[in-house]
Backbone as CSV, one residue per row, in Angstrom:
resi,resn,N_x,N_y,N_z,CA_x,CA_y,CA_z,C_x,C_y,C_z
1,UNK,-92.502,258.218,-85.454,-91.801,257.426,-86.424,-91.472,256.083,-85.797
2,UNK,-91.274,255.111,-86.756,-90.883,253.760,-86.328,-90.009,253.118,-87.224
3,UNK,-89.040,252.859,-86.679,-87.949,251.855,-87.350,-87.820,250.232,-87.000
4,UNK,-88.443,249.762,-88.291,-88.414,248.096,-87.947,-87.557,247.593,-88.578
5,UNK,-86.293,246.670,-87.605,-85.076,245.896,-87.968,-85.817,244.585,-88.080
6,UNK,-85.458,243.971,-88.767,-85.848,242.346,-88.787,-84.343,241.896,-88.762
7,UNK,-84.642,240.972,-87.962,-82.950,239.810,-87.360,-82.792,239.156,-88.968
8,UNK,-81.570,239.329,-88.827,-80.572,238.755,-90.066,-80.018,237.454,-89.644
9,UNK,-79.309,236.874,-90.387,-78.209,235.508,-90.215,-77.508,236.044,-88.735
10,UNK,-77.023,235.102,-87.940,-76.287,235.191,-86.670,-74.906,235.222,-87.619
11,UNK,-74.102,236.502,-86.673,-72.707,236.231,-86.803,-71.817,236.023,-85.949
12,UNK,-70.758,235.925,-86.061,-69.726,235.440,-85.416,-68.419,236.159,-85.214
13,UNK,-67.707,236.066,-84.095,-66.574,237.302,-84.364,-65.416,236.486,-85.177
14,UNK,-64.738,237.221,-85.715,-63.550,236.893,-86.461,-62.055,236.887,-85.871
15,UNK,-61.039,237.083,-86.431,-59.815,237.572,-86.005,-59.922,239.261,-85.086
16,UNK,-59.524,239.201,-83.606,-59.602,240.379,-82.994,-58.197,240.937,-82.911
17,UNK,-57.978,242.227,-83.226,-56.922,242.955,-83.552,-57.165,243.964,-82.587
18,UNK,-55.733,244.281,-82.171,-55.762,245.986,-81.391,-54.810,246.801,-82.497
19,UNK,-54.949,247.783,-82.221,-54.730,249.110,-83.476,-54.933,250.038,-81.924
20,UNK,-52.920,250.734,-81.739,-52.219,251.433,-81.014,-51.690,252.601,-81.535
21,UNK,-51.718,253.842,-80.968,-50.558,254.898,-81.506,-49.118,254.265,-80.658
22,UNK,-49.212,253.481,-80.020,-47.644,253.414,-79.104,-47.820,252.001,-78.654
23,UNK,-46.379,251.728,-78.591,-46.513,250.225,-78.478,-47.067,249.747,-76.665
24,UNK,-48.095,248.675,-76.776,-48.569,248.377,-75.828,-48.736,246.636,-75.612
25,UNK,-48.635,246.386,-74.529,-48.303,244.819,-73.975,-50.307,244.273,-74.216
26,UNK,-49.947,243.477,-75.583,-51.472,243.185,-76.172,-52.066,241.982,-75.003
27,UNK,-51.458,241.056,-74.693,-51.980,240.275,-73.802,-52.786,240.905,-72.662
28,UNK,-52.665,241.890,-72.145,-53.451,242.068,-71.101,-54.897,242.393,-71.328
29,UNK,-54.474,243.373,-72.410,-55.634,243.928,-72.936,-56.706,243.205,-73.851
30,UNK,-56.376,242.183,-74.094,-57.004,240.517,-74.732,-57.832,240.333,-74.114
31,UNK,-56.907,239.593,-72.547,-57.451,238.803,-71.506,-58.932,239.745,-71.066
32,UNK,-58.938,241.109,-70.728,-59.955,241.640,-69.926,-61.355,241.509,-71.282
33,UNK,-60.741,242.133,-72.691,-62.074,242.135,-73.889,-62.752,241.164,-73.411
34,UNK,-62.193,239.932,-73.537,-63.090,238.358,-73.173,-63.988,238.483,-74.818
35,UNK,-63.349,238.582,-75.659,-63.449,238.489,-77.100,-62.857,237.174,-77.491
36,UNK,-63.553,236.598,-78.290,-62.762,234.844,-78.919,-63.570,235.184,-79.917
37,UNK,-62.700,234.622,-81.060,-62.837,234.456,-82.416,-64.140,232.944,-82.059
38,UNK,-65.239,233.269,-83.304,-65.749,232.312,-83.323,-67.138,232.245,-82.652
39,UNK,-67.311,233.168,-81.435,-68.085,233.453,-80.322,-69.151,234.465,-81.243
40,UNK,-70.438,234.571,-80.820,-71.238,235.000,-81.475,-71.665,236.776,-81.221
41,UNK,-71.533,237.453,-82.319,-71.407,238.734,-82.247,-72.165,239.557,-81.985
42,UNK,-72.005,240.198,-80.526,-73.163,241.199,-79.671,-72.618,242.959,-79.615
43,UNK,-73.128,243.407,-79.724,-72.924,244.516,-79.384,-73.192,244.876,-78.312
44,UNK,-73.420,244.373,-77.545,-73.099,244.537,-76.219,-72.391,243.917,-75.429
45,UNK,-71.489,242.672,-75.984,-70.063,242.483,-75.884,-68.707,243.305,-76.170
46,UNK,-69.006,244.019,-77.383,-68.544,245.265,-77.736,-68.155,246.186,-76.855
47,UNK,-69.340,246.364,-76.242,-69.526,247.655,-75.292,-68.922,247.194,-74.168
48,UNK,-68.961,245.846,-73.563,-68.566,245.856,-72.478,-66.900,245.331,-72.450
49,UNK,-66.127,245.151,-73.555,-64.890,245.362,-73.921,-64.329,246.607,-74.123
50,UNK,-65.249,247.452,-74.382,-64.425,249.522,-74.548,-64.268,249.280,-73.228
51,UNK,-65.490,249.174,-72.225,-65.435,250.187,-71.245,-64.594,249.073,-69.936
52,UNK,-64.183,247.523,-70.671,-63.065,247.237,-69.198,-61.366,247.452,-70.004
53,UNK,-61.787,247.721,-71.761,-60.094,248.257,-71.145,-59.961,249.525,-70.984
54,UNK,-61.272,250.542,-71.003,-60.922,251.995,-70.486,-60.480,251.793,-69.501
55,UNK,-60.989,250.811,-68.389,-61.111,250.762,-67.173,-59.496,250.118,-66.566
56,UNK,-59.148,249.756,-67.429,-57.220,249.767,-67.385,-57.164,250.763,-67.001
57,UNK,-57.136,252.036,-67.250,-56.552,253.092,-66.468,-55.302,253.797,-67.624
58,UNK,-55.004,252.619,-68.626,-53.812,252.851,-69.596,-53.930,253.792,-70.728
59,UNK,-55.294,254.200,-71.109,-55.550,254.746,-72.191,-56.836,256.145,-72.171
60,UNK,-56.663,256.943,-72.599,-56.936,258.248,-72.308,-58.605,258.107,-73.178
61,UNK,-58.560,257.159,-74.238,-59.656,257.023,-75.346,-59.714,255.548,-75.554
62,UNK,-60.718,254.881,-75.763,-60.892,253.716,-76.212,-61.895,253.236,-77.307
63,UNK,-61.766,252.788,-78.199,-62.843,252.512,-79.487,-63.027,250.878,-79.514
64,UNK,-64.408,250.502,-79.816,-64.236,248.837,-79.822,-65.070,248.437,-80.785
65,UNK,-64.900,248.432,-82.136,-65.821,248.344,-82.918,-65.456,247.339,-83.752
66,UNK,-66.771,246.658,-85.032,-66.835,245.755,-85.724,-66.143,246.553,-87.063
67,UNK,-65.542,245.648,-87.731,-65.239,246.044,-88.848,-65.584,244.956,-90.106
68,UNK,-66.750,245.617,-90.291,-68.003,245.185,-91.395,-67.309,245.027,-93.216
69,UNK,-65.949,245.502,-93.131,-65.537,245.736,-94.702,-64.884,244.214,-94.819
């Protein structure tokens, strides 16, 4: 089988939000994403924002996803 994507319009990231069960000091966890509004949208920027604020040490689970709605 073969699945062919053809490249769409370039996007861009938007407003970045964290979404906590418990309150947590958002600046730090900003600074490491290295996410800016405006900056052009990779998924493998994505990926490499889960896995440096897993890498905080602060959080047991981490999710870093686009929200397409």
């Amino acid at each position: 089988m073969t699945v062919k994507v053809e490249p769409g319009p370039v996007c861009t990231l938007g407003p970045v939000s964290i979404k906590s069960g418990t309150k947590i000091p958002e600046k730090p966890v900003f600074a490491v994403t290295k996410l800016k509004r405006g900056e052009r949208y990779s998924e493998s920027a994505l990926a490499s924002a889960q896995h440096a604020i897993y890498d905080l040490g602060a959080f047991s689970s981490v999710t870093v996803r686009g929200d397409f709605e």
